[in-house]
N, C-alpha and C positions, 0 to 999 in steps of 0.2 A: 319469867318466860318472855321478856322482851324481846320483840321483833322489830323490823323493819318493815316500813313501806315499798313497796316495788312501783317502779314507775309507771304512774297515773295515769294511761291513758286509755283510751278504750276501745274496743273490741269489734270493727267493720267486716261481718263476713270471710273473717279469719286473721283478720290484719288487724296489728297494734297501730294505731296511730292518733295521735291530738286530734279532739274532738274539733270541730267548728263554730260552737256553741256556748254560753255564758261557762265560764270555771265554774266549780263545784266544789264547796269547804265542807271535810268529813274536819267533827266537830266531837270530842271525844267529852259528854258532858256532863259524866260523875266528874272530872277535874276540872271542867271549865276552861281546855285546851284545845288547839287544834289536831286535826293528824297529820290532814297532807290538802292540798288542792289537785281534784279529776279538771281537766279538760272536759266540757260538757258537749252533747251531740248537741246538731243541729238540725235544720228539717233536711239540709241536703245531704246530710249523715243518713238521713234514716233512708231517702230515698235509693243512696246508692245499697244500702244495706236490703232491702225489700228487692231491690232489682236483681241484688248479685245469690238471696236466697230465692226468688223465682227461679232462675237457671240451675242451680244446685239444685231444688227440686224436685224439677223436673227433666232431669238428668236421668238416662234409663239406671245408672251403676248406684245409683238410692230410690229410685222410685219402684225400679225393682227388685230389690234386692228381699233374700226373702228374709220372712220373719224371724228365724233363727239368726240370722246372719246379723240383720239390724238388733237383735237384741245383745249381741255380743257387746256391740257399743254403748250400751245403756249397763252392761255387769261392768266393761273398763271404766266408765266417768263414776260407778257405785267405787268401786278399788279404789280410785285416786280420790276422791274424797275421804275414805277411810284413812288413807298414807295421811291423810293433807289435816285431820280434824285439829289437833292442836292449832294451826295454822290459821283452820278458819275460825274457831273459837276466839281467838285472838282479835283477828281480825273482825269480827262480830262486835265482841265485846267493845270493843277500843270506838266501832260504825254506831252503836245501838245504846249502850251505856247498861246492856243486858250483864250479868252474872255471868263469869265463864262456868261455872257450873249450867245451865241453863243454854249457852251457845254453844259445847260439846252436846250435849243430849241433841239439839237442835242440827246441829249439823250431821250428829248420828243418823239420824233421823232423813235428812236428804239422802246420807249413801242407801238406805234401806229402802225408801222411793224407787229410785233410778233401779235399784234390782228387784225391787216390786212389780214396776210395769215391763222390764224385762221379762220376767216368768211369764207375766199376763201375756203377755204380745207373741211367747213362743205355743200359750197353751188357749189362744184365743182362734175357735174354728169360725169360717162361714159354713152357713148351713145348706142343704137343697130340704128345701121346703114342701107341704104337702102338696102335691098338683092335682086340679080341679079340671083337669079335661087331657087330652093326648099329648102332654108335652110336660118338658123336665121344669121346673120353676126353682133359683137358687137367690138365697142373697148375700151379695158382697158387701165389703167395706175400705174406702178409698180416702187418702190421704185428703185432704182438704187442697193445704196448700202452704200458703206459707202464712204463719200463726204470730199474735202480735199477745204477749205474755207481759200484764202490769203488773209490778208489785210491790207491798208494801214494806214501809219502816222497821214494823216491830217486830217479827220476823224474816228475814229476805235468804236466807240459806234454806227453810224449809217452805216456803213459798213459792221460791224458787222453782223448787225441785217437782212440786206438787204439780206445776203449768209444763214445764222444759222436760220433765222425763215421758206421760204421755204423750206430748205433744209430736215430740221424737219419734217414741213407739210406732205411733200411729203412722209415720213416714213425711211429715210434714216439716218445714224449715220453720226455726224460730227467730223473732226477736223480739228480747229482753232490754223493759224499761223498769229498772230499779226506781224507787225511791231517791229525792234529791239528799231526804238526811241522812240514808244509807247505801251510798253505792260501792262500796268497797268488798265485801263477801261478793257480789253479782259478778264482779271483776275479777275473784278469785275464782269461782266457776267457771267464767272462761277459759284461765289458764289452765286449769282441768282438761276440760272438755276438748278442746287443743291437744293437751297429751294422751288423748284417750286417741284419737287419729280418726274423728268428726271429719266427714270431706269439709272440704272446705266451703263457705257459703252457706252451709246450713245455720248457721247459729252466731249471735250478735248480741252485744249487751249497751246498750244507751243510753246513760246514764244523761238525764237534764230535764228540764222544765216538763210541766205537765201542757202548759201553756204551747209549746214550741214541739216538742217531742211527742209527749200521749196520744196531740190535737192531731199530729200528721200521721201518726203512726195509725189510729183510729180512724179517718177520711182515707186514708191511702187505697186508691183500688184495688189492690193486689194484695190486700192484706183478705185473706181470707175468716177468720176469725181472732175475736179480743175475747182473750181472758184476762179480768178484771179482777184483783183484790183491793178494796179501799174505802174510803168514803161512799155514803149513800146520794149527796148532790151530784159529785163526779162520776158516779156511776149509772144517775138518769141522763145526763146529758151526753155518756155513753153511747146510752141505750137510745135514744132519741139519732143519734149519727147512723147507727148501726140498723135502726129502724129504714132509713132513707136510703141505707143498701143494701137494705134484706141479707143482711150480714148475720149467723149466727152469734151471740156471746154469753159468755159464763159470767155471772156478777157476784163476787164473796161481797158484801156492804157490812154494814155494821150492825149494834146487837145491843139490847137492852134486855139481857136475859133475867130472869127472874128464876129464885130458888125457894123451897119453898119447906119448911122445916115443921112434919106434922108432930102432934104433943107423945106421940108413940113410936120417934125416932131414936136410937142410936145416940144420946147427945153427942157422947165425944168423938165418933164418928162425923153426925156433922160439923162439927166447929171446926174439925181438922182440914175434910173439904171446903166447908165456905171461905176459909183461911186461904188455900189453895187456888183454890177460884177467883178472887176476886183480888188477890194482893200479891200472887206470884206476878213476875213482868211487873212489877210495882204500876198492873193494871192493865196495861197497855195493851189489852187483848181482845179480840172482838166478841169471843164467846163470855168474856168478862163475866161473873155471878152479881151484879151490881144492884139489883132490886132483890133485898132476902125479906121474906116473905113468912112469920114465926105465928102461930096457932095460938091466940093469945091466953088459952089455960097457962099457957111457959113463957109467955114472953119476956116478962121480967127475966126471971132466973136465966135465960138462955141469952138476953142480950147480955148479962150482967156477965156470964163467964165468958161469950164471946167477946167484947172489951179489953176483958182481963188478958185474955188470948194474943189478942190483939196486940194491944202494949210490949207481951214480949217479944216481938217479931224483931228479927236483929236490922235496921237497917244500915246499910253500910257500902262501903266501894265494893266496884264488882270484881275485882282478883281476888278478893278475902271470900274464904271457902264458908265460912260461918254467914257469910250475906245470905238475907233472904228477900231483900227489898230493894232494889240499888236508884239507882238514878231514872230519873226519868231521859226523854230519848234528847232533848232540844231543852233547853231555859225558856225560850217561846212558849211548847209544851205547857209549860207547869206554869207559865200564866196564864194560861186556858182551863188548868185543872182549879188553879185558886179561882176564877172567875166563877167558875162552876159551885164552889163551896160558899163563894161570897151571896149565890143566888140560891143556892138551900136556905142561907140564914135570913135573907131580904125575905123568905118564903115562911119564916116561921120556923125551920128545924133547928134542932139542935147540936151541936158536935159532941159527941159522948166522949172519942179520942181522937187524936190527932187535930186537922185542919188546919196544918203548920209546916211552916218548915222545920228540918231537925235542927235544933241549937247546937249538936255537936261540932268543936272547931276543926275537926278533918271532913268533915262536910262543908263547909259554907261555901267551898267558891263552887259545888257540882248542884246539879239539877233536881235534888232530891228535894221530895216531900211526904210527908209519915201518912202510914196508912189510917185514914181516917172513918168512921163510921156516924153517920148523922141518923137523928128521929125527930119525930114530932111532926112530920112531913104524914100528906096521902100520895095517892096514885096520881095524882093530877100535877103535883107538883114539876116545874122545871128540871129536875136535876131526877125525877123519876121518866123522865119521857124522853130527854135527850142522851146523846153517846158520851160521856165523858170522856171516857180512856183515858183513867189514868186511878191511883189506889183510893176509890171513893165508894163507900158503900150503904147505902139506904134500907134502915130496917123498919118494916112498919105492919101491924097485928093485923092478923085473918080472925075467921070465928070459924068458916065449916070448909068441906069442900067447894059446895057450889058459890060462895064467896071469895074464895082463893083463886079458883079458877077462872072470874068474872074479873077479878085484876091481876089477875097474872096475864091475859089475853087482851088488856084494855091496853094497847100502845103499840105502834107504826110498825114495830121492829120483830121478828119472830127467826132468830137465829137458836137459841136453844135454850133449855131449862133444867135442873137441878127437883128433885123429889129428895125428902130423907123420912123416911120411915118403915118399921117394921111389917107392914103390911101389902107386902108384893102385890097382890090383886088389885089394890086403893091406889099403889103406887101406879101400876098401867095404867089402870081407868084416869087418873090426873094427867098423867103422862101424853093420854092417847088425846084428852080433852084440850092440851096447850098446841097452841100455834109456836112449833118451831122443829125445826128440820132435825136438830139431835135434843135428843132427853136423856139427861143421866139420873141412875135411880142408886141413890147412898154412895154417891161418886162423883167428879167433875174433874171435867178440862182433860179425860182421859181421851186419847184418839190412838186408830189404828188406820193406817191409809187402804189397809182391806174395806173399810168401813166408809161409804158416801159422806158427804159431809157438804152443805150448804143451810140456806135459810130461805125464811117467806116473807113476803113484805115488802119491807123497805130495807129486810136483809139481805134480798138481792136473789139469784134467777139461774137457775140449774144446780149441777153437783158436780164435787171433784172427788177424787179418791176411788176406789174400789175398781173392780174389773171393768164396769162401764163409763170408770174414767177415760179408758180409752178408745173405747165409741164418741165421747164427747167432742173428739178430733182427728173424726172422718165422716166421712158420709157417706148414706145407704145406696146400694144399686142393686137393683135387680133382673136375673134374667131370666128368659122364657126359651126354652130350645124345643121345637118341636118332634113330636116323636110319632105322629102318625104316616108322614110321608104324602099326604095329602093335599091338592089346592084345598083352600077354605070355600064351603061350600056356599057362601054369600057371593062369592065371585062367577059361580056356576059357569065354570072356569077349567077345563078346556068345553069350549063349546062341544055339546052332540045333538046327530041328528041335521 
């Protein structure tokens, strides 16, 4: 299914044109190849992009338009994505070093957003509220403004989708800063969105430095809210700009989730998830299952088949439909991920499998590293408290509940956790007991965009998804209409006598 690159440039409030901004090498690096060189934005990119979405806006033929109408546009950009998935699959694959199995589901996944927050947005009422004295009391909901959408690497088609189709909904203009090691899907989006018949001005995609780009787009006046997915340092420093402008923002951060496998689980059931969890995306996932968590009546036998499990996992180039591991996203990357293994074993763990590169010779020149699993480690350890991201996973023995749950909740991060066992009541109450925003019970890394999704902590600060995703991008107003026909009697008003 080899494709072509379309020409690199990006995306000003409806206009293709050369960025102003350092080039951008998409870096295709299960091959250790290039793809193409973006033109990158600049700050005076973003500013004209922020100026020319103010005015679109706030243009009555989008601001008022009603809700049926605007969600027409959000079911067209759902269609051309559907037309387009091969397309973007491809193009993922080749930006990401993802499985094209994995980048079709993913980009399925975007069309089904954009006509998720469609339905929301035609079946989302304001209310009149109950009134507390002579008069009618309603509350509305108003477009923000114009929305400043960051996102990341290891997904950027459904990330994407998750900022830019509420954000829409809601009636607000967007612009989109992709990732520097994936800007290529963001850029297919546009050309979507464009043929979907978007006024113009509303929507922009920027692909360049976080330094140059995020820094302006984040301080920009007129940027009414930042949604944020990414790193937990760059997303306090975020928060700290947006603080100084009393700017709302959304933060997805990052996730050191812990799973947690009790002696009256399902074994083959969990192995199959934990496997899923924590080594599909060859890791690169925020919800990651990276701290497993095993009941030590079973430990042995359960880490022992888990291993075993393990070893067969095919890794391989991401066009081969039998991959289940592929490349990691950058060669940088996965000197970050060996660093991380190098400081499990400085720490005392041990590598049960993996913590290597694959010696296969159609592997060597790509980005790949085998899914590994280390012990011998506690909760305190380096490679237990920090984000890896990437296929690394730390097992290490519980004895009861309130011991599990006392390290499952001992670290910075509170994005989400994993339960396996037969005991649905134990599983809540565990459930109900961890610090993180989703819990899967005998299941993982399932999502449904009906379904809120965010974290606590240093995982970062609101929720995306679900019907009050798109409340998340607008704001509340209320009226009061009188109904008594009366002056107010504090004014004793009209004078008598």
């Amino acid at each position: 299914m080899e494709q072509q690159f379309r020409n690199d440039r990006i995306f000003v409030a409806g206009a293709w044109r050369q960025g102003r901004g350092a080039e951008i090498t998409s870096s295709f690096a299960a091959e250790g190849t290039d793809n193409t060189v973006v033109s990158g934005a600049s700050a005076a990119d973003v500013d004209e992009a922020i100026e020319k979405a103010r005015a679109a806006q706030a243009n009555p033929a989008w601001r008022g338009l009603k809700p049926q109408d605007r969600a027409t546009y959000l079911y067209k950009i759902s269609d051309g994505i559907t037309a387009n998935i091969e397309r973007i699959a491809w193009v993922q694959c080749r930006d990401t070093s993802k499985t094209l199995t994995e980048t079709r589901a993913l980009a399925a996944s975007a069309a089904a957003t954009f006509r998720y927050f469609g339905a929301v947005l035609e079946t989302s009422d304001d209310v009149l509220t109950v009134p507390r004295g002579a008069y009618q009391t309603m509350s509305v909901h108003e477009p923000l403004g114009v929305v400043a959408a960051i996102t990341p690497w290891n997904s950027p088609i459904a990330s994407d989708a998750q900022k830019v189709a509420p954000a829409l909904a809601a009636g607000n203009a967007v612009v989109l800063k992709p990732a520097s090691w994936s800007p290529l899907v963001s850029l297919e989006l546009a050309r979507i969105i464009e043929e979907a018949g978007l006024p113009t001005g509303l929507f922009s995609v920027l692909p360049g430095s976080g330094r140059e780009v995020g820094n302006r787009l984040v301080a920009h006046p007129d940027i009414s809210k930042v949604s944020f997915t990414g790193g937990t340092s760059t997303g306090r420093h975020l928060a700290r700009v947006a603080a100084e402008k009393l700017m709302p923002v959304s933060l997805e951060l990052g996730g050191k989730s812990p799973t947690i496998v009790f002696e009256d689980c399902d074994e083959d059931l969990a192995i199959a998830g934990i496997l899923f969890g924590i080594f599909s995306s060859s890791g690169q996932s925020c919800i990651a299952g990276s701290r497993l968590f095993v009941q030590r009546s079973i430990y042995d036998r359960f880490v022992a088949r888990l291993v075993a499990a393990t070893e067969r996992l095919r890794v391989g180039h991401p066009f081969d439909a039998d991959t289940q591991v592929s490349s990691l996203v950058h060669p940088d990357h996965r000197l970050t991920v060996e660093d991380y293994v190098a400081k499990g074993l400085e720490d005392g763990g041990e590598v049960l499998t993996g913590g290597e590169r694959p010696d296969a010779p159609n592997l060597a020149t790509g980005a790949y590293f085998a899914p590994t699993i280390i012990s011998g480690l506690n909760n305190k350890a380096r490679i237990c408290r920090e984000e890896i991201f990437g296929p690394v996973l730390v097992v290490l023995p519980f004895d009861d509940e309130e011991d599990v749950i006392a390290q499952a909740n001992d670290n910075d991060y509170g994005l989400a956790c994993g339960v396996w066992s037969k005991d649905y009541p134990k599983s809540l109450r565990v459930g109900a007991a961890i610090r993180a925003g989703t819990v899967w019970i005998n299941t993982y890394k399932q999502f449904s965009i009906s379904t809120p999704f965010g974290g606590d902590g240093d995982s970062g600060l609101g929720r995306e998804k679900g019907r009050d995703g798109l409340r998340a991008y607008q704001r509340q107003k209320s009226f009061y209409t009188d109904l008594s026909g009366q002056p107010h009697p504090w004014a004793r008003w009209p004078a008598r006598g």
